[in-house]
C-alpha positions in Angstrom: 186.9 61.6 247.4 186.4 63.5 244.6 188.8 64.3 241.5 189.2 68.0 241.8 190.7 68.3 238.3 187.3 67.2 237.0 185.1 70.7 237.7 181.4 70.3 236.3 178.9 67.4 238.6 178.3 65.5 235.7 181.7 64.5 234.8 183.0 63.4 238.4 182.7 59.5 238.7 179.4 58.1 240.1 180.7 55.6 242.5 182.9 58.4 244.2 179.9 60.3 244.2 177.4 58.0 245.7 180.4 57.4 248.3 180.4 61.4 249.2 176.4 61.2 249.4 176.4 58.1 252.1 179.6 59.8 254.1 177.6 62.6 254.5 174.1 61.4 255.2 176.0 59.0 257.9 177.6 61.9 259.2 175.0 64.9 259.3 171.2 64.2 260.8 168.8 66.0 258.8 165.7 67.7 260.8 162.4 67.8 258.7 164.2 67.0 255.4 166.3 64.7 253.9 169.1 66.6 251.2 167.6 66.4 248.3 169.8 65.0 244.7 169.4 69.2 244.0 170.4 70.4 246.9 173.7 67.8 246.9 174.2 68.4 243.3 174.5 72.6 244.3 176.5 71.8 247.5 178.7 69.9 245.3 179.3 72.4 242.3 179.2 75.2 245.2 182.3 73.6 246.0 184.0 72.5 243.1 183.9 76.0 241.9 185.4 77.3 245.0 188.2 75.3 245.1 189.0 75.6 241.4 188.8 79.3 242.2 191.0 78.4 245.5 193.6 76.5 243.2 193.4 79.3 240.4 194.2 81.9 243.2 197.4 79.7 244.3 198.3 79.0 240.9 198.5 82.5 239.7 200.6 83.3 242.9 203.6 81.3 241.5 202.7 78.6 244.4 202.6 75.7 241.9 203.5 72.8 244.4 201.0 70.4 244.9 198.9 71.0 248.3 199.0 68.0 250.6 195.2 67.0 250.1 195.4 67.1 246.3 196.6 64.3 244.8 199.7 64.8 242.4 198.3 63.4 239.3 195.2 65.6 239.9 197.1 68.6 240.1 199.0 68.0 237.0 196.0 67.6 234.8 194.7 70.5 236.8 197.8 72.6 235.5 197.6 71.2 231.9 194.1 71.7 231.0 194.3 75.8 231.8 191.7 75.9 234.0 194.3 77.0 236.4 195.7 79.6 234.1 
């Protein structure tokens, strides 16, 4: 759902990301507490930073094929903006 070429929160489109929020609140059943915008906002860069780091790790392996859940396009701008390098 969300473009994993585009690393900080605040840049990834908002549509996607209201998409991602209602996926997961129809998914997961919250006891207590709802997620809070915070808490998703963390989750969110928690993982955009692991899987840049993830990619990074690939990348610097000499594995530069694109991985099946990565969209082509995604992974080329990925490639050309250095954050894999």
């Amino acid at each position: 759902m969300l473009d994993v070429s585009i690393i900080h929160y605040d840049e990834q489109d908002l549509d996607k990301l209201a998409k991602l929020r209602l996926a997961l609140d129809n998914e997961y059943e919250y006891f207590e507490n709802e997620l809070s915008d915070m808490g998703f906002k963390n989750a969110i860069e928690r993982f955009l930073r692991g899987e840049r780091n993830r990619l990074k790790t690939r990348f610097s392996q000499w594995l530069t094929m694109c991985l099946m859940n990565i969209q082509p396009n995604q992974w080329e701008r990925l490639k050309g903006i250095g954050v894999l390098c």
